[in-house]
MARSE-955457 format. One record per residue (C-alpha): x, y, z; residue in one letter. Coordinates in steps of 0.25 Angstrom, whole numbers, padded with zeros to 4 digits, always signed. Example, Ala and Ser with C-alpha at 12.3 -4.5 7.8 and 13.67 -1.06 7.14 Angstrom:
<rs>
+0049-0018+0031a
+0055-0004+0029s
</rs>
This chain:
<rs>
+0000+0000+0000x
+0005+0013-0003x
+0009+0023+0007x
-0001+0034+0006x
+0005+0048+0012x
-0004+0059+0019x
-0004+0072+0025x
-0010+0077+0037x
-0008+0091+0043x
-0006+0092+0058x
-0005+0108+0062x
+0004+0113+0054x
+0012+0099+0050x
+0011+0088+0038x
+0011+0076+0044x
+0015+0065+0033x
+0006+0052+0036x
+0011+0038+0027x
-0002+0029+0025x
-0001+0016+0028x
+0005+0020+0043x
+0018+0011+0044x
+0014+0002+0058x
+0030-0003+0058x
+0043-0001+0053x
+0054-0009+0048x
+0061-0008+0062x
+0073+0001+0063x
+0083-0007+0056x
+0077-0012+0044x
+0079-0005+0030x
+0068+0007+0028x
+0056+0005+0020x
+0057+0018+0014x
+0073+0025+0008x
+0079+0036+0017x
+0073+0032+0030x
+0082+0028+0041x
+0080+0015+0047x
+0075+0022+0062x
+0066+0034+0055x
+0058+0021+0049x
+0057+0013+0060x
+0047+0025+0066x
+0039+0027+0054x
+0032+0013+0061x
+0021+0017+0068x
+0021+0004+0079x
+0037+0007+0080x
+0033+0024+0082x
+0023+0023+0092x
+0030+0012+0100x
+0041+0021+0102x
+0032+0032+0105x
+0025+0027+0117x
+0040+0021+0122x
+0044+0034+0123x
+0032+0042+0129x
+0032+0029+0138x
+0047+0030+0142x
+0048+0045+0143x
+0035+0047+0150x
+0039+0037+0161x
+0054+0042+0162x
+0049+0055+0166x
+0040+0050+0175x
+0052+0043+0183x
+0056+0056+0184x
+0045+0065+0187x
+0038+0056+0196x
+0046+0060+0207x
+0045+0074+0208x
+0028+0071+0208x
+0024+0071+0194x
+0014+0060+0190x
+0014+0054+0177x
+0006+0062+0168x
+0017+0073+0171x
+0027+0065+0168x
+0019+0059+0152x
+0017+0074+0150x
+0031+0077+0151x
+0035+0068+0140x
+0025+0071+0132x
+0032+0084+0132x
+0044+0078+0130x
+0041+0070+0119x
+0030+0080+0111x
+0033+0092+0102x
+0039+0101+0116x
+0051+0093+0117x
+0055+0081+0108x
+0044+0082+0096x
+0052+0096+0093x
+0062+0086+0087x
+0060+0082+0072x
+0065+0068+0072x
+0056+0066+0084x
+0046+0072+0079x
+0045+0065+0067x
+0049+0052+0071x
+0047+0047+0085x
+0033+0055+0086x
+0031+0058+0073x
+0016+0066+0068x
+0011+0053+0061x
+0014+0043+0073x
+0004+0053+0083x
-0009+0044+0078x
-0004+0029+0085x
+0002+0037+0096x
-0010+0045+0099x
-0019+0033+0098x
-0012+0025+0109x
-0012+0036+0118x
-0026+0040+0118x
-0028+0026+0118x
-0021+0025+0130x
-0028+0039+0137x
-0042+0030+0136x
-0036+0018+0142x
-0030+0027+0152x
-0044+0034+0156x
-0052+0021+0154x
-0043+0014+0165x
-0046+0030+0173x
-0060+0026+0172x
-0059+0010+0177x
-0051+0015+0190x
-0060+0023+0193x
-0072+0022+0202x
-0083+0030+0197x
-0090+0028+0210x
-0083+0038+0218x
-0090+0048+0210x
-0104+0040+0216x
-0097+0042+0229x
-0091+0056+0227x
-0098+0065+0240x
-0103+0079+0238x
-0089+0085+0240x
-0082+0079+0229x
-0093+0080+0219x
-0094+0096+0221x
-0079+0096+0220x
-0079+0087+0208x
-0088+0097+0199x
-0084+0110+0206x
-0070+0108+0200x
-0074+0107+0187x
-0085+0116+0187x
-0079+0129+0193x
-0068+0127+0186x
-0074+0126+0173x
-0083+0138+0175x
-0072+0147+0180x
-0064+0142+0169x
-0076+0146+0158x
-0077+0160+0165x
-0061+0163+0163x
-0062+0160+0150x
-0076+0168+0147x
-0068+0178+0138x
-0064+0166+0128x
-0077+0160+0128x
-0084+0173+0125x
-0073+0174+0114x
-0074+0161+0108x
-0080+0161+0094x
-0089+0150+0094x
-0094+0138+0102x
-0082+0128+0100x
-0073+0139+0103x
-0081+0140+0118x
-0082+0124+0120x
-0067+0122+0119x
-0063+0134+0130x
-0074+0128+0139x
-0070+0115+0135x
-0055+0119+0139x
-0062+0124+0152x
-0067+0111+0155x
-0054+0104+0153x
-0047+0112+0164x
-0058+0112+0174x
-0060+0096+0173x
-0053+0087+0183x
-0053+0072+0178x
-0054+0059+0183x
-0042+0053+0175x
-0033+0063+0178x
-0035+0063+0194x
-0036+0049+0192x
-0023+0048+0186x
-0016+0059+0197x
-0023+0051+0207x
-0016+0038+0201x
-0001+0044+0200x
-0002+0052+0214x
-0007+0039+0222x
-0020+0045+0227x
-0032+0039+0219x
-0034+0030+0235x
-0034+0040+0242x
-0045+0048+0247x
-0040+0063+0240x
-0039+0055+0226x
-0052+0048+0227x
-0059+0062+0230x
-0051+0068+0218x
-0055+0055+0209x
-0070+0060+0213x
-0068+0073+0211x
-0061+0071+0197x
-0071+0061+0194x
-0083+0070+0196x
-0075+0081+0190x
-0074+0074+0176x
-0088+0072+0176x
-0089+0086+0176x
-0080+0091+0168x
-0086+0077+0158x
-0099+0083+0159x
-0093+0098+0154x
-0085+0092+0143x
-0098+0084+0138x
-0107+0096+0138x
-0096+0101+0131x
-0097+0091+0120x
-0112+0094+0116x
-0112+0110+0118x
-0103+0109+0106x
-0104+0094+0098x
-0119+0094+0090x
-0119+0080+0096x
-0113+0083+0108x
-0127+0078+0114x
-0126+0063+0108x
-0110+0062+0110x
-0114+0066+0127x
-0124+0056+0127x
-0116+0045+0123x
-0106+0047+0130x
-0114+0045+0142x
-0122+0033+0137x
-0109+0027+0134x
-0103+0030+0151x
-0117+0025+0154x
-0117+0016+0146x
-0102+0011+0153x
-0107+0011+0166x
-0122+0004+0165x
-0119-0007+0157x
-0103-0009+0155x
-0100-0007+0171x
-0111-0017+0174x
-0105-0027+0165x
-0092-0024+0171x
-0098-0026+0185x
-0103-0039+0180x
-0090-0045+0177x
-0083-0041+0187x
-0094-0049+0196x
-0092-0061+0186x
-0076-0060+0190x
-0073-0070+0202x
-0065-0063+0215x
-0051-0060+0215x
-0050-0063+0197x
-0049-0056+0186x
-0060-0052+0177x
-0059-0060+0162x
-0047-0055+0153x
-0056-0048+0144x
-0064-0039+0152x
-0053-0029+0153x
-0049-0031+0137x
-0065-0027+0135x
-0066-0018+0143x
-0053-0010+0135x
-0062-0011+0122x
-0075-0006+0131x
-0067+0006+0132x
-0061+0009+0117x
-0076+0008+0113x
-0077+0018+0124x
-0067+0026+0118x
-0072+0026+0104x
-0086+0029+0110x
-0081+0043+0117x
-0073+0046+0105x
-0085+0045+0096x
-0093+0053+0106x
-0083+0064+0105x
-0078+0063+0119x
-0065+0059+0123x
-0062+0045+0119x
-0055+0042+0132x
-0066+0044+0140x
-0073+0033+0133x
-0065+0023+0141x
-0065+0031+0154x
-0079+0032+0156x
-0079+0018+0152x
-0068+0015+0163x
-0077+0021+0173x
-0088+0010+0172x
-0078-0001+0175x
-0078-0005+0189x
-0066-0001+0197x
-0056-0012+0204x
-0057-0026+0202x
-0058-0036+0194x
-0062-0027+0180x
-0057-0013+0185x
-0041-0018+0190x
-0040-0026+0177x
-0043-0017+0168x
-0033-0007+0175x
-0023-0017+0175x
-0023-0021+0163x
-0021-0007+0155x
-0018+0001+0168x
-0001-0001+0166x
-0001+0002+0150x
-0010+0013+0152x
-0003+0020+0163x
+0010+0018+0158x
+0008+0018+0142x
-0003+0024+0137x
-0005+0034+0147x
+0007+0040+0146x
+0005+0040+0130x
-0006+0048+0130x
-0002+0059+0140x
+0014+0060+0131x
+0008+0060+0115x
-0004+0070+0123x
+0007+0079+0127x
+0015+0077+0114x
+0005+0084+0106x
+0008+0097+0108x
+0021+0106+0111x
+0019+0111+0126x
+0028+0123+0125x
+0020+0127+0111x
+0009+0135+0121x
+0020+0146+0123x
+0021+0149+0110x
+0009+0144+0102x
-0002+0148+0112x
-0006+0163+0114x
-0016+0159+0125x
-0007+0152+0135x
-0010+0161+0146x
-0023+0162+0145x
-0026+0146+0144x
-0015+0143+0155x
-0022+0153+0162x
-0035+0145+0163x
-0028+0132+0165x
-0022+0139+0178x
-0036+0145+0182x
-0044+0133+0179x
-0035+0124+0188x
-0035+0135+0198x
-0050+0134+0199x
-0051+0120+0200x
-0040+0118+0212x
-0048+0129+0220x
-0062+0123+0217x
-0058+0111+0222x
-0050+0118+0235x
-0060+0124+0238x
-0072+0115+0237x
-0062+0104+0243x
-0055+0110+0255x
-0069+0110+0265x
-0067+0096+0267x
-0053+0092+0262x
-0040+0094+0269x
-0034+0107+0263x
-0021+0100+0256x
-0029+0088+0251x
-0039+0099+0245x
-0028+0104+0238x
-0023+0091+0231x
-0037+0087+0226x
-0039+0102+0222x
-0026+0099+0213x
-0031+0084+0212x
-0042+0092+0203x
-0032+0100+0196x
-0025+0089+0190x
-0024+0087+0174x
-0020+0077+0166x
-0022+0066+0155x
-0036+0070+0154x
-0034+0085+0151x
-0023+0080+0142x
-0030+0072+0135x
-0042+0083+0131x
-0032+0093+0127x
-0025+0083+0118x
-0038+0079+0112x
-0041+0095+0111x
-0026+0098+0104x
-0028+0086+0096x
-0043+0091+0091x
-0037+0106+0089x
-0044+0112+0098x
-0034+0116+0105x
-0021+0121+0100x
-0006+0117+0101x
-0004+0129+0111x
-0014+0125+0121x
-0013+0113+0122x
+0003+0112+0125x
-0004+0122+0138x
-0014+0113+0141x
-0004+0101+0140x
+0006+0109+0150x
-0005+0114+0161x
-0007+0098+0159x
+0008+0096+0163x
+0010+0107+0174x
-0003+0101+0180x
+0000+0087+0182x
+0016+0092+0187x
+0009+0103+0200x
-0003+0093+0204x
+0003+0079+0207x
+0015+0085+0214x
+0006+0095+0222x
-0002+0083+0226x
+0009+0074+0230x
+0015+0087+0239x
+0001+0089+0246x
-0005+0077+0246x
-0002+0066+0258x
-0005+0055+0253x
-0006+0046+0266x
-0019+0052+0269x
-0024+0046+0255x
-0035+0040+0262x
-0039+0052+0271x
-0055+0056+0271x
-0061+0069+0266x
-0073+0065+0267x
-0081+0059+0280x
-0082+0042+0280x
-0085+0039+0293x
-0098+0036+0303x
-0099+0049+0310x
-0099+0056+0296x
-0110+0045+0290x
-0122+0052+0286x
-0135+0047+0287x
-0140+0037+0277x
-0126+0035+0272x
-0121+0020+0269x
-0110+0017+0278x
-0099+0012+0272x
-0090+0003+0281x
-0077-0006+0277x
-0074-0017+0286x
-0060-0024+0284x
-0059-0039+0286x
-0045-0043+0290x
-0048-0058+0292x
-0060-0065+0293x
-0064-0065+0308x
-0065-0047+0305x
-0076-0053+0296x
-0087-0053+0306x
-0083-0042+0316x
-0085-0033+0304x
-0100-0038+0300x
-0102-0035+0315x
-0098-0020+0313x
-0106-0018+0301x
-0119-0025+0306x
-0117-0013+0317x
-0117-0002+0307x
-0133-0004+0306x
-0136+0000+0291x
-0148+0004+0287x
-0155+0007+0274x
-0153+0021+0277x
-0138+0019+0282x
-0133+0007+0273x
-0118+0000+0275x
-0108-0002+0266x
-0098-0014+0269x
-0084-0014+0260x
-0077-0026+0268x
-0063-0028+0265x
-0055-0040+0268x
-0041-0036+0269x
-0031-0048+0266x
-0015-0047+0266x
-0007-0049+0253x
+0000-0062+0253x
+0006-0069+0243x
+0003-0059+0230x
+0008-0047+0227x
-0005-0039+0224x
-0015-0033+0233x
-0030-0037+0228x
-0042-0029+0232x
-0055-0035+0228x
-0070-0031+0227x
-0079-0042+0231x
-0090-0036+0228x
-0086-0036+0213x
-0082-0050+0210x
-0086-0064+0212x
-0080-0067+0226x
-0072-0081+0226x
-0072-0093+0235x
-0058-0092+0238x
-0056-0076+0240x
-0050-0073+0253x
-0061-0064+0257x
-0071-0074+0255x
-0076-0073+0270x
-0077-0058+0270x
-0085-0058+0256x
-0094-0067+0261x
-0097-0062+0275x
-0098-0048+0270x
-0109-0053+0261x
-0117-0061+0268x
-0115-0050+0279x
-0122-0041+0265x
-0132-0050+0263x
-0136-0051+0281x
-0138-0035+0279x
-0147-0035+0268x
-0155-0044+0274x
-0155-0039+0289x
-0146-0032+0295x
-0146-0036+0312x
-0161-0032+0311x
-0161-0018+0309x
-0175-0012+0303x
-0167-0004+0294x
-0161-0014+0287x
-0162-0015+0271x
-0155-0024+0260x
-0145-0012+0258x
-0141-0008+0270x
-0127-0016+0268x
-0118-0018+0257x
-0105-0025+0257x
-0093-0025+0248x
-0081-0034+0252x
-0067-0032+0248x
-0052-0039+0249x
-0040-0032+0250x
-0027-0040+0249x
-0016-0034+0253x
-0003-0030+0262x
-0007-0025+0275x
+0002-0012+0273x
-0009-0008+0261x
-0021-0015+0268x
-0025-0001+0274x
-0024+0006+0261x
-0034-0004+0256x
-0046-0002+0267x
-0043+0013+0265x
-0044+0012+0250x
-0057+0004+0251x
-0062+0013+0262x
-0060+0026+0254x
-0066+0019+0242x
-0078+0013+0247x
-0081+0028+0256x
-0083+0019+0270x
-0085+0027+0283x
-0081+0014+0291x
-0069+0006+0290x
-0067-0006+0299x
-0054-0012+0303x
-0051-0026+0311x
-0042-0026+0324x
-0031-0033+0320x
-0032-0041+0335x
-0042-0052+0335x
-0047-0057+0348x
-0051-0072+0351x
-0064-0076+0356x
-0061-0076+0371x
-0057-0061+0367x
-0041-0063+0369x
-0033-0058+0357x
-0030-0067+0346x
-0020-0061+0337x
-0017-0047+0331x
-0014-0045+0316x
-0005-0032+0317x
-0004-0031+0301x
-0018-0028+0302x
-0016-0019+0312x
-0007-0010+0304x
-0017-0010+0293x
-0028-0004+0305x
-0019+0006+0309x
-0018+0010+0293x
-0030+0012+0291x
-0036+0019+0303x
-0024+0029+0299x
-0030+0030+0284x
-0044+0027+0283x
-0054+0036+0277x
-0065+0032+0284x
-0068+0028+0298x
-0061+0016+0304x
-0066+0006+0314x
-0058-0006+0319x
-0064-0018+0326x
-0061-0030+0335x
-0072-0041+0337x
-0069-0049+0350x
-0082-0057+0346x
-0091-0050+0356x
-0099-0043+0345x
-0106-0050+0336x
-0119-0044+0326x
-0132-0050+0322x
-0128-0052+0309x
-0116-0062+0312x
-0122-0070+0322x
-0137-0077+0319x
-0150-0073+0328x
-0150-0086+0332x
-0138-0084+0340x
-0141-0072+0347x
-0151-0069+0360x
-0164-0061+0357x
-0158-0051+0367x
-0144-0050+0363x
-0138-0037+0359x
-0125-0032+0353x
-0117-0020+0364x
-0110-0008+0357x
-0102+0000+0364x
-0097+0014+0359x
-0087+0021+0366x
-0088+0037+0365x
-0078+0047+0369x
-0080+0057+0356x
-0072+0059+0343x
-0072+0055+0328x
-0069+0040+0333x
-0080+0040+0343x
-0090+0046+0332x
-0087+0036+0324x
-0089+0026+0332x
-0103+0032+0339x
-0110+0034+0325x
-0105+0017+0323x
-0112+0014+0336x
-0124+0022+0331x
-0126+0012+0319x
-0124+0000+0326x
-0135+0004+0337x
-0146+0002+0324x
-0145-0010+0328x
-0155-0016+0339x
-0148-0028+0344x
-0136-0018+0348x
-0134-0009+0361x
-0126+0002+0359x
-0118+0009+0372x
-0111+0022+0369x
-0102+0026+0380x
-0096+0039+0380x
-0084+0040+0388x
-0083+0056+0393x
-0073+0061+0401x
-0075+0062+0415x
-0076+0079+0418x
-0064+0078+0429x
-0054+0084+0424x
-0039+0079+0431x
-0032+0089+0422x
-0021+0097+0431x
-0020+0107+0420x
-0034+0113+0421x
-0030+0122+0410x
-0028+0110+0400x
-0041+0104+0403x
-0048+0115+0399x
-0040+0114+0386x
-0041+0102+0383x
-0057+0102+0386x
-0060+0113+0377x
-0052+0107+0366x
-0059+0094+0368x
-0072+0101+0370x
-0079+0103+0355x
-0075+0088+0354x
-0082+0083+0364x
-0094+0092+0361x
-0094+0085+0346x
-0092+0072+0354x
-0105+0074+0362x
-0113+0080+0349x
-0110+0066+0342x
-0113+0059+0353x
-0127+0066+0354x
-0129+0065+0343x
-0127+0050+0340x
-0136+0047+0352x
-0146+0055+0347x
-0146+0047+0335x
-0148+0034+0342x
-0157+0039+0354x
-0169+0031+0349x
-0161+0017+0352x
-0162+0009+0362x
-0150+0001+0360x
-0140+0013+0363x
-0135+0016+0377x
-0127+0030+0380x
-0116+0030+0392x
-0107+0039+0397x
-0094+0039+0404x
-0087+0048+0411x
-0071+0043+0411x
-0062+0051+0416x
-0047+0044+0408x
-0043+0034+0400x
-0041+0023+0409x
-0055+0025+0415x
-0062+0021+0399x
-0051+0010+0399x
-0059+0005+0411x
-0072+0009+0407x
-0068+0000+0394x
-0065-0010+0400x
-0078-0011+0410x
-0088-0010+0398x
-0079-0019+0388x
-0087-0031+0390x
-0100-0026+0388x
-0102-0022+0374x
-0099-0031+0362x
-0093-0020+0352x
-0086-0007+0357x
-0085+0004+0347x
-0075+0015+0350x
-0068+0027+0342x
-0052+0027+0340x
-0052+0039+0346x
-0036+0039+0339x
-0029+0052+0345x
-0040+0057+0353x
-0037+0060+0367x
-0048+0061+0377x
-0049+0060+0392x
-0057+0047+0391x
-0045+0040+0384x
-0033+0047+0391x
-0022+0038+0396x
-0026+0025+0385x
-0019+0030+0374x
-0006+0025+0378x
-0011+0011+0381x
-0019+0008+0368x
-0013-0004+0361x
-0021-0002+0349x
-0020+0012+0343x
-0030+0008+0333x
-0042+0007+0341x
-0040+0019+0349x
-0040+0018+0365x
-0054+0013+0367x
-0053+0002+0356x
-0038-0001+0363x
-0045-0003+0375x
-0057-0012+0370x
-0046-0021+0361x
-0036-0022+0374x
-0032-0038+0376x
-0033-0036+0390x
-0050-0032+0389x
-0056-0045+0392x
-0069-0042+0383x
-0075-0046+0369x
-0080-0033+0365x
-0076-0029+0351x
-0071-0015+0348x
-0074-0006+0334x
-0065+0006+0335x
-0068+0019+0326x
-0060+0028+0319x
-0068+0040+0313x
-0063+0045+0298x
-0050+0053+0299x
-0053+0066+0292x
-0044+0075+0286x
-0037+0086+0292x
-0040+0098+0285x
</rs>
């Protein structure tokens, strides 16, 4: 076939095409086909030959410099930037022999294919980690600051550029400044995403709060950008609504099926081979769907990402089977031949309006930091304000990648773009490193927002995650939960995790039972099926209470396997994830029948401590000698008409004591319990020499003990109307006096719930401190769990939420 030659004008260039496209070349040293080409010129007229060599380099270069860079805080975006620079028309493409042969016009077509092809992989697997419930779950807060950031922003942007819009000649002309507008008001899921990813924060609580905020922002800025589309397209109308059929479309019918095989895939196993191969083509049809519809083609594959289930089995395979190529080569492809389009110094002298347009890139970034400080910083801490403010700064691949397709379109020129390109640059170099100096990053799991029973409000699902160390924890914790009463009105939520120790492999596993089949053989076979038969005893009847209905409880079980050193991060994780208000911990000392000690698992121990340190909700930790046992575990059979359950609740005030008065308060729904709060007050003689500190110290202690009485009042007035609840009152006048008052009433309740009460010094405790063998539980729990107490009483002790200091 005969060569047939064309040309095709790029700019101001005439670029010389040869038809058929030569795939490969004769290799470097065979003879050349055609007379006067060196042996080395030939070998890169081969297309396969040119663009292997291409991505080598971008590949090589991108991740040399990030060796480097990565040191001094930049992420690795920065760092595909920077040779994109190096390698495009600012530095090296200024070269004729480059130019012409290693990146030459003609070879752009394979190279561009493969990145963009690469950019929708890279937002489809964005749209499979992610987990579009949290916008289900995204409180008041974040939704006001989600849209507020976009939306002031965006108007103030319009108002600065009123004066060019009155100007612009015709409609076209006003869409692309709005348009531009739009593009640096919006903070995007992918790109948090991604920082989140490269900083280490997408577990902690300050980058889930800036994945919801993002999230909610791009359905904002999405919504803006599709209004776009039919203002200005005659079928603007038809393309809007198929878009939205086709996300519907993604998530009422292809998530169902999804949901369908991943309940088909047996515990523990890997879904079949060809899911995730399917599920790839699922999302090119995607891509050609969007790109027929006149929106991004990338998107295509994001919002279909978004209706696959997160985590295992089909969401963790699909990740690791592209994540590696796409992170490492495709990624990096697209963000180096983006940046290669255009020479980043040509804004100085081919663009008149550089001041003007920087200008607004300064203002509209300025607008959105303080819109989100100020909207942030009445219930955040003021330095975590400030990072999600510049959490919501942040641009990246996204931005990139609508400005590409905005140079590439012409309707923007080679000047503006370079400064669009650079802001991109100079952005993603401040923010990381800015984050990384601010940011502490051992309060990852630290609460801004209140998950604990005091804050609960009324008609609220409690949400409580017991941990099963080994099997005999299994029943003391379906004895807790059977106490928190739940109604129609104030339903329960159970996520139990069964924490198992890594041995033998070298992989942690984290499995959702609730999502597969469960096998025979599973090593959380007892906790799955306890915790569901303990499902199906609520739905029927839960210990008689008339409220009861077939919702009140539902259970999710979950294993962790894993070295004790990260078990803490894992109940955290699941903690934060699952937005429980009570987490519930085993003692690590378990006691015999005859009430003597057994054996103590310090490893366990560590993990306690860990937690009560981190934990972003409240904490309780337990101990069942086997006095306490609840309707639900024992038949009616076995138990006398006339047999009740005694609960004791000691209160001396503070967030600890709260916490454990409002738990007391739910279990005395039920009939067959008897409630006893005690409250411990300390005794009015004052043995102070100093008079002068005593009055100090009183009227600092004074507001607290008020609050103290209020919660109190206010908790009896709640369960004045029962019958079950008996109030006392004990005056003490030290520590040693409740260490005897322990002591006399030890035997004659069955559960004991106390507060920590870690760091809190008060007259009713003085003198213990030093004597506690067990930190964890605090002095009164210390007390109840001492080897030398001759008793059976079990002991639940309560840490209240830590907040954030502000």
């Amino acid at each position: 076939m005969s060569n047939v030659r064309s040309n095709i004008s790029f700019t101001d260039e005439q670029v010389c095409y040869t038809f058929p496209a030569r795939l490969r070349s004769g290799g470097v040293f065979s003879p050349a086909e055609r007379l006067g080409v060196p042996p080395l010129d030939d070998f890169f007229t081969g297309t396969v030959q040119l663009l292997n060599i291409q991505i080598l380099m971008i590949v090589i270069l991108s991740n040399l410099l990030h060796f480097f860079l990565h040191r001094l805080g930049i992420i690795s975006f920065t760092s595909q930037c920077l040779a994109g620079a190096i390698l495009g028309p600012t530095i090296l493409a200024r070269y004729d022999y480059y130019r012409d042969h290693i990146f030459p016009q003609k070879s752009q077509d394979a190279l561009v294919v493969t990145a963009n092809m690469g950019y929708s992989m890279f937002m489809f697997l964005t749209g499979v980690k992610m987990d579009f419930g949290m916008l289900l779950r995204s409180g008041r807060k974040v939704m006001i600051l989600g849209i507020a950031t976009v939306l002031l922003p965006y108007m103030i942007g319009l108002g600065f550029q009123f004066t060019r819009l009155e100007a612009a000649p015709g409609l076209l002309e006003r869409m692309q400044i709005i348009g531009s507008t739009a593009i640096q008001s919006m903070t995007t899921f992918p790109v948090v995403s991604h920082l989140m990813t490269e900083l280490k924060l997408t577990n902690t609580e300050l980058g889930r709060l800036a994945l919801s905020t993002s999230l909610i922002s791009g359905i904002v800025a999405a919504s803006l950008e599709l209004g776009a589309t039919i203002i200005t397209q005659i079928r603007g109308i038809l393309n809007a609504g198929m878009t939205l059929g086709s996300a519907l479309f993604a998530a009422f019918v292809l998530r169902p099926i999804m949901v369908w095989v991943i309940g088909q895939t047996p515990e523990g196993q890997k879904v079949h081979p060809a899911c995730v191969p399917l599920l790839f083509a699922v999302a090119m049809v995607y891509q050609i769907f969007f790109d027929a519809m006149n929106q991004s083609p990338a998107m295509g594959p994001f919002v279909l990402g978004l209706a696959v289930p997160p985590g295992p089995p089909l969401g963790s395979a699909v990740v690791q089977s592209m994540e590696t190529v796409t992170t490492s080569v495709f990624f990096p492809l697209f963000v180096v031949t983006a940046v290669m389009r255009g020479d980043l110094s040509s804004f100085f002298w081919q663009f008149d309006n550089k001041g003007y347009y920087g200008s607004s890139l300064v203002m509209a970034t300025v607008t959105k930091f303080l819109v989100c400080l100020f909207l942030s910083l009445p219930w955040m801490p003021r330095t975590d304000s400030v990072v999600l403010s510049l959490i919501m700064c942040s641009k990246g691949v996204y931005e990139l990648s609508v400005y590409t397709f905005h140079r590439d379109t012409t309707s923007i020129n080679e000047g503006l773009f370079s400064l669009y390109v650079v802001a991109i640059f100079i952005n993603s170099v401040i923010i990381p490193i800015l984050i990384k100096h601010l940011y502490d990053p051992s309060r990852k799991y630290a609460g801004y927002q209140s998950r604990n029973l005091f804050s609960l409000k009324p008609k609220t699902e409690l949400r409580v995650l017991p941990c099963i160390y080994k099997p005999d924890h299994i029943i003391s914790a379906i004895n807790l939960l059977d106490l928190t009463c739940p109604t129609q009105d104030s339903p329960l939520g159970v996520y139990a995790l069964h924490l198992v120790e890594l041995v033998g492999r070298a992989t942690p596993v984290f499995v959702s039972h609730q999502k597969q089949k469960p096998v025979s053989d599973s090593c959380s076979i007892d906790v799955i099926l306890a915790f569901n038969q303990y499902e199906r005893r609520s739905q029927q009847q839960h210990i008689g209470t008339p409220h009861a209905a077939a919702t009140t409880t539902t259970v999710g079980t979950f294993t962790s396997i894993s070295h004790h050193r990260f078990m803490s991060d894992d109940i955290c994780t699941l903690a934060l994830d699952k937005e429980v208000s009570l987490l519930l911990l085993p003692f690590h000392v378990k006691w015999g029948a005859d009430g003597r000690v057994e054996c103590a698992d310090n490893s366990f121990r560590i993990v306690n401590s860990k937690v009560l340190e981190r934990a972003p909700c409240s904490v309780g930790i337990f101990f069942d000698r086997g006095s306490f046992v609840s309707r639900q575990t024992t038949s009616d059979d076995d138990q006398p008409d006339d047999h009740f359950y005694s609960v004791c609740v000691i209160y001396m005030g503070g967030g600890d004591d709260h916490e454990a008065l409002c738990f007391a308060m739910r279990a005395a729904r039920e009939p067959s319990l008897r409630l006893t709060i005690l409250h411990l007050v300390p005794s009015d003689d004052d043995d102070d020499d100093d008079i002068s500190v005593s009055r100090r110290r009183n009227a600092r202690m004074a507001s607290e003990r008020l609050y103290d009485e209020v919660v109190l009042k206010e908790a009896m007035k709640g369960i004045s109307g029962l019958a079950n609840v008996r109030y006392e009152e004990h005056a003490v006048e030290d520590g040693p006096q409740t260490a005897l008052l322990v002591r006399e009433i030890a035997n004659e309740h069955d559960l004991f719930v106390v507060g920590r009460r870690h760091g809190m010094d008060s007259k009713q405790t003085m003198g213990l401190t030093e004597w506690s063998e067990f930190p964890e539980l605090g002095v009164v729990g210390d007390l109840l769990a001492s080897p030398d107490l001759e008793t059976k009483t079990s002991v639940l002790v309560v840490q209240q939420q830590k907040q954030v200091k502000k």
